[in-house]
N, C-alpha and C positions, 0 to 999 in steps of 0.2 A: 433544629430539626433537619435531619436531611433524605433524600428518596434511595429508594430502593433500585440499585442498578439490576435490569432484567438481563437473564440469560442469555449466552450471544447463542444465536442458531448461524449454523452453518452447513455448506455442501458436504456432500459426500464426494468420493472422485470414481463412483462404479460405473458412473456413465463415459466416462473421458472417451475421447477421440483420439487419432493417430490421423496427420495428415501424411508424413514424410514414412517413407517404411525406414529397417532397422538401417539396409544398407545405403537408402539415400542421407540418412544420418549423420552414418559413417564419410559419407563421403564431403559431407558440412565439414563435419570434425576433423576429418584429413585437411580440411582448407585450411581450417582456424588453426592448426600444427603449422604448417606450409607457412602461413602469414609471419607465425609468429620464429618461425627458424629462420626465414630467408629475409623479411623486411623490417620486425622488430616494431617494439612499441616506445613514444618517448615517456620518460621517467624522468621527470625535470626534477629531481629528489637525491640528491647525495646521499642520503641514508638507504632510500630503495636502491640506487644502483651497486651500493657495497653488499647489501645484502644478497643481490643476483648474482655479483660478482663472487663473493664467497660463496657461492654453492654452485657454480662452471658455466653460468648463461656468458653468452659474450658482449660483455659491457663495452660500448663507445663512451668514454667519460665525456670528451669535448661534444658530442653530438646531442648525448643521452640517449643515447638508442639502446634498448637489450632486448636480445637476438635471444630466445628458447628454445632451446633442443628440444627434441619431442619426448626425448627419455626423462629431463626435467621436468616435464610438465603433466606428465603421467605420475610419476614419483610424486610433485608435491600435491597434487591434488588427491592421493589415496589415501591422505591423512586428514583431507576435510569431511566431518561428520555429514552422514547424510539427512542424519533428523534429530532437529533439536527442541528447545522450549524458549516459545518467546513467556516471557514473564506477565502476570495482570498483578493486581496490588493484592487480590486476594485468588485464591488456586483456582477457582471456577473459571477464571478468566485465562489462564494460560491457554497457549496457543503450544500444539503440538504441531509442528513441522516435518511428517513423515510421510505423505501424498497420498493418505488418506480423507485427509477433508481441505477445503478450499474457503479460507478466511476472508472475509472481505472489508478493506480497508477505505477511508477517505482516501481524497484524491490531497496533492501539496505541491507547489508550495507557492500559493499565486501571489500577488501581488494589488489587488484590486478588491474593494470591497464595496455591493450596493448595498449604502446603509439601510439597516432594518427599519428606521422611521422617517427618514426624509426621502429614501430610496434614488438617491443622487452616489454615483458611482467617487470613492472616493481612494486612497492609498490607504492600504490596510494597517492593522495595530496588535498589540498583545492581547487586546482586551476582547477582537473577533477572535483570536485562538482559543481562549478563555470561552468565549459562547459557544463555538463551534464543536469544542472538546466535552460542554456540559449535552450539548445536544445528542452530540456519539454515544454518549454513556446511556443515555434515553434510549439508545435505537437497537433492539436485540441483534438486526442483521450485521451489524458492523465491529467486525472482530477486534480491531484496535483502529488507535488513532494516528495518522501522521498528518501536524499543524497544516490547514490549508492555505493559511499565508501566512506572509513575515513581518516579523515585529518591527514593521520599520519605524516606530517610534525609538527602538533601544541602540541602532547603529551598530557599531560593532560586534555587541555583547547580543546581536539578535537572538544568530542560532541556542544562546544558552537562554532568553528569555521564551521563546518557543517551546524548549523541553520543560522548562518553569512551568510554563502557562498547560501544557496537555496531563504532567503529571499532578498538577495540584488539580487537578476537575475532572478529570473520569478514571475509572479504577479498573477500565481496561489497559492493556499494552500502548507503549505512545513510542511512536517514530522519534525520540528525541535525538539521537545523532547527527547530523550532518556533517558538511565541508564547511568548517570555521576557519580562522587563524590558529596553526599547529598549535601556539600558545595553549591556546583558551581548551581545548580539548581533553583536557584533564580536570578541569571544571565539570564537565559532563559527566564526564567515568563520578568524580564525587559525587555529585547529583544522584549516579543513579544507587552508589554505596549507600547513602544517609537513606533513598524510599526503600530500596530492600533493606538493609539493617543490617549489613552485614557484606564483607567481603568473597563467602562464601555463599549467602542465598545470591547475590548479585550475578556468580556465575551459573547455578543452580538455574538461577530462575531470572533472569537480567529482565528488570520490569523495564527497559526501552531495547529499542532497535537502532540501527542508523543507517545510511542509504549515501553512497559516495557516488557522484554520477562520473560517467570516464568523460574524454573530449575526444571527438567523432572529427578524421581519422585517424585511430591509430595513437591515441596520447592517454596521457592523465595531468592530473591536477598538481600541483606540488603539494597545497595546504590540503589539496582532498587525502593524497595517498598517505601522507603524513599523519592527519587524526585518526585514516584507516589502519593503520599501526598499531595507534593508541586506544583503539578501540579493540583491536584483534587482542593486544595485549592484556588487557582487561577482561575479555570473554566475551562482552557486549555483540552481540550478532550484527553483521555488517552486510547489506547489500548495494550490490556496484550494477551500477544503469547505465548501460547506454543505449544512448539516444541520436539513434545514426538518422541521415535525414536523405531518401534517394533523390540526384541528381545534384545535391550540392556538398552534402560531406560526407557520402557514403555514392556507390554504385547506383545506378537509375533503375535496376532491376532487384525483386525484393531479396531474393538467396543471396544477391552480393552485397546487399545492405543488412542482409541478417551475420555472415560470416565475420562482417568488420567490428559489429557490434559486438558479436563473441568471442573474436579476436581479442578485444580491447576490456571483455570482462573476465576473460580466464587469465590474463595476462597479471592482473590483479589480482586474483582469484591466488593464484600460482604462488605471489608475492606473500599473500597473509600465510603463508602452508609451510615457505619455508623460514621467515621470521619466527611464527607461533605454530608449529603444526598441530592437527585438533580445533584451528580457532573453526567459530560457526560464523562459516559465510554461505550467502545464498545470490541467484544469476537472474538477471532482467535485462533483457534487449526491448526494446520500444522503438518500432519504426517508423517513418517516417515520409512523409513527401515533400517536396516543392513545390509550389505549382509554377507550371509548367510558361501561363503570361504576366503573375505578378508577382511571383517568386515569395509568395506568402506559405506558413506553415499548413500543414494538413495534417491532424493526425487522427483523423475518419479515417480509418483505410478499409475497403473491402476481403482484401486478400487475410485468411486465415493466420497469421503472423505471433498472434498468441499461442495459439496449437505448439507454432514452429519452435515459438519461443521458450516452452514449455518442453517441450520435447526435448530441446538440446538440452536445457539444464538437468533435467532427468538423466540425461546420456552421460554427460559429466558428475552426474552422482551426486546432486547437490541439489536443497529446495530452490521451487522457484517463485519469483514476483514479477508474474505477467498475464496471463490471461484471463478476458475479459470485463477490459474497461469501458464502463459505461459515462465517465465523462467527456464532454463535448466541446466540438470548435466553435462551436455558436454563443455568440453575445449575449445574444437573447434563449427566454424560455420560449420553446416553439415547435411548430413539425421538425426541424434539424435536430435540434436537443433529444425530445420525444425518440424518434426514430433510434438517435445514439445507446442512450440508455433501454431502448427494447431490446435492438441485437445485442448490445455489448451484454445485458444480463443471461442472454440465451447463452449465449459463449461459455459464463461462469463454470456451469459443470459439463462440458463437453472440453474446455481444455484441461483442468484437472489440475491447474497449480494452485501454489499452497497458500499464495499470497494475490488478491486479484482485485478486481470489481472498479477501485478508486472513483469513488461516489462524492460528486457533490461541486465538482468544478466546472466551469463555462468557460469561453473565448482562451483554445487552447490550453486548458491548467492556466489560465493567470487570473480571470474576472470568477471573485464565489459572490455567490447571489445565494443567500442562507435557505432560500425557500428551495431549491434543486437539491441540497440534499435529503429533504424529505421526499421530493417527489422521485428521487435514483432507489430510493430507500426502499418506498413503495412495489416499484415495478420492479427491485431484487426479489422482494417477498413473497410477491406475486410468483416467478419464478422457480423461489425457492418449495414453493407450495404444489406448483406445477409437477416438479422433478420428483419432489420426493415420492418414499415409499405407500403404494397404497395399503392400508389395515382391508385386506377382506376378512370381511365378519359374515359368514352365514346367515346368523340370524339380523343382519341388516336387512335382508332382503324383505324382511318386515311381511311375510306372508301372511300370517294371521290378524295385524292390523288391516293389510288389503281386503281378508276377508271377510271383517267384520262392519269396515265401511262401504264394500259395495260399490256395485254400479251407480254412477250418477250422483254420487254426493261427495264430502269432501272431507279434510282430513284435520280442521283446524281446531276442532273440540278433540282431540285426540291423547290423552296423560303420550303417548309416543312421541307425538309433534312436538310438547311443551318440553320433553326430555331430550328432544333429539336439536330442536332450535338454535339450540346458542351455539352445536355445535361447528359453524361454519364460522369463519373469521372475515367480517366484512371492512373495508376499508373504509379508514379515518380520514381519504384523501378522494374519496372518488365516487359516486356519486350521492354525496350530499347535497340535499336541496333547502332550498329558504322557505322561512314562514309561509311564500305563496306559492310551494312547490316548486318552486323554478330550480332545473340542476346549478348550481354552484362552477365558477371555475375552479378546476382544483390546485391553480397557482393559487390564488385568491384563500382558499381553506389550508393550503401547505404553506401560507405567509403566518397565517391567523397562529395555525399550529406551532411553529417555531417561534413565535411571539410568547405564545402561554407555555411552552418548555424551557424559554430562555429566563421566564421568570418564576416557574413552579417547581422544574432539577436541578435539584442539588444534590450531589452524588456525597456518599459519607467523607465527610475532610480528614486529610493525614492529621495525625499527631501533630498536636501547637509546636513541640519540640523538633519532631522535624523539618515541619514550615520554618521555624528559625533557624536552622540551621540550613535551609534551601537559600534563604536570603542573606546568612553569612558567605556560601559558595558566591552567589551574582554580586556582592559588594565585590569581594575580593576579585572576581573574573574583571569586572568594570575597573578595579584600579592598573588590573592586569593589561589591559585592552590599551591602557592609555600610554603604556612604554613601550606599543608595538609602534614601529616606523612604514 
């Protein structure tokens, strides 16, 4: 027997904000051109630098540095699609990526897990991706899934036991790409061939996604830009993050840490365009702080930076994944966390991108504590209930029930009241009370809850045939894995 994955809901984008206007935009984007003619980005990749080189950027071999003209980088970017389909296992579930509506995703890719029964913070496993990905598929608000930590039981072969672990358990869209060993990256691309069925639904309708982050300032990855290749080549949707951080890898002022991060995503951006032009790539900058006496991470930030981040990608013509994340720098669940996930969901449909929310992470993206992404869950919903459209009905206004119950009396014998009742959605998470009335904590009820979903969904299972053939790919990747040096 297995359950019934509900409906995902989602934003609209009629609300979106603008913080920067067109021409202060414009004048980001003349930086991000500037950065990338006159100082270049490094491509530590023999393969990316032939490919710049074959199409006139000015390649440093010994340096690795490539220099982009502006005429290049307008050129390759007018062949990146503007909107495309992230794939679900079944059609309900795709995701259209045209800035019309605003998906919201887990948060990834931590490293720290408090276990569900001993609740002693431990190093995470396949087997939390596996729970965390059956939970998603439970949860309407969350468009797809990207793993919120890593398999470090599986070493090498992580990133491919990740995609394993989200595509075998919910049958929405799954983050399966990452930055592996170039090797092993074709292991992936199979993976996602065998759950679509086909080389052609795969690019149709590519039931995962993948996310290459850049290195802040001004670089990339070798194994990142590498499987970003092999994933462009495939069709697989690829988004490129960075993660500039002001005062230590990026500018101390937010516009100089937004342009490096853009710098360093169009730069790549550029890369997939003239390799594969058409392939479907999408833009994320994530800024950042220091602080300032313990040089500790911050990525609370006040300043509007999703809006920013959101806008540029828009400007550049391409979806984006970044505003309004509601995950938190806090350890613990608490006022800081609370706080994080209130503004971060108000943000949701006022920045308008296509990819946002990342629910469900604590202490920076590294510590998940399963019971937060019920309660990010919640206060999206909330939210999402808030924004939306009002149904005015006329005959709500219930005039002739008012008249027939009068001055001084009340409404609860009413066939209206009994019809009308159920129509409000109360929360599973927020004020429930105990046998003696007492309000309930709602960490305390969002532990319980995750406890009875980790054991009551079950999302419908692939094909036996496919699941054998997902563990013939991970045999072969893992013998793969073991004649890398």
């Amino acid at each position: 027997m297995y359950s019934e994955t509900p409906d995902i809901n989602y934003f609209d984008t009629k609300r979106k904000q603008d913080v920067l206007t067109p021409a202060q935009i414009k004048t980001v984007q003349e930086g991000t051109l500037h950065l990338l003619q006159e100082i270049g980005v490094h491509f530590p990749s023999p393969r990316a630098l032939q490919i710049f080189a074959d199409h006139g950027a000015l390649v440093d071999h010994q340096k690795r540095i490539v220099r982009i003209p502006p005429d290049l980088v307008k050129k390759a970017l007018s062949t990146a699609p503007r909107s495309f389909i992230l794939g679900g296992r079944e059609e309900r579930f795709d995701l259209m990526l045209d800035g019309q509506s605003s998906y919201l995703c887990t948060d990834g890719c931590g490293v720290h897990v408090v276990d569900l029964e001993t609740r002693q913070q431990r190093p995470s496993r396949k087997a939390d991706i596996a729970m965390m990905a059956r939970l998603s598929d439970a949860l309407p608000m969350i468009g797809f899934f990207w793993p919120m930590v890593s398999a470090q039981d599986h070493g090498r072969t992580a990133p491919l036991h990740e995609c394993h672990a989200g595509l075998t358990n919910t049958l929405k869209h799954v983050r399966g790409g990452t930055t592996t060993y170039a090797e092993l990256a074709p292991y992936i691309v199979e993976m996602a061939t065998v759950v679509a069925g086909s080389e052609e639904v795969r690019r149709k309708r590519p039931p995962i996604c993948a996310n290459i982050c850049t290195i802040a300032p001004l670089s990339q990855d070798q194994d990142g830009i590498e499987c970003a290749l092999t994933y462009a080549e495939a069709g697989i949707p690829t988004s490129f993050m960075a993660m500039t951080t002001m005062a230590s890898t990026a500018p101390a002022t937010t516009l100089g840490a937004l342009v490096t991060g853009d710098a360093e995503v169009v730069s790549a951006l550029v890369l997939m365009q003239l390799a594969y032009p058409g392939a479907p790539v999408f833009h994320s900058v994530l800024v950042s702080l220091m602080h300032p006496r313990t040089g500790s991470y911050i990525s609370d930030m006040s300043a509007p930076l999703d809006i920013m981040s959101t806008q540029l990608a828009h400007a550049w013509n391409v979806p984006a994944l970044a505003g309004g994340s509601v995950s938190s720098d806090a350890a613990e669940i608490g006022w800081q966390s609370g706080t994080k996930t209130g503004f971060g969901s108000a943000m949701i449909p006022l920045a308008g991108s296509e990819i946002c929310g990342y629910l469900g992470m604590m202490g920076g993206s590294m510590i998940l504590r399963p019971e937060q992404l019920l309660l990010d869950h919640e206060v999206c919903r909330h939210s999402f209930e808030l924004m939306g459209d009002f149904d005015f009905n006329e005959e709500d206004l219930a005039l002739d029930v008012i008249k027939a119950v009068g001055p001084r009396s009340h409404f609860l014998k009413e066939k209206h009241t009994r019809r009308h009742i159920r129509d409000f959605q109360l929360s599973r998470i927020t004020g429930q009370r105990d046998v003696a009335g007492n309000l309930r904590d709602p960490r305390d009820v969002a532990l319980e809850e995750v406890k009875r979903l980790n054991e009551s969904h079950h999302p419908k299972p692939l094909p036996g045939k496919v699941l054998a053939e997902l563990d013939h790919i991970l045999e072969a990747a893992e013998r793969e894995a073991e004649k890398i040096e």
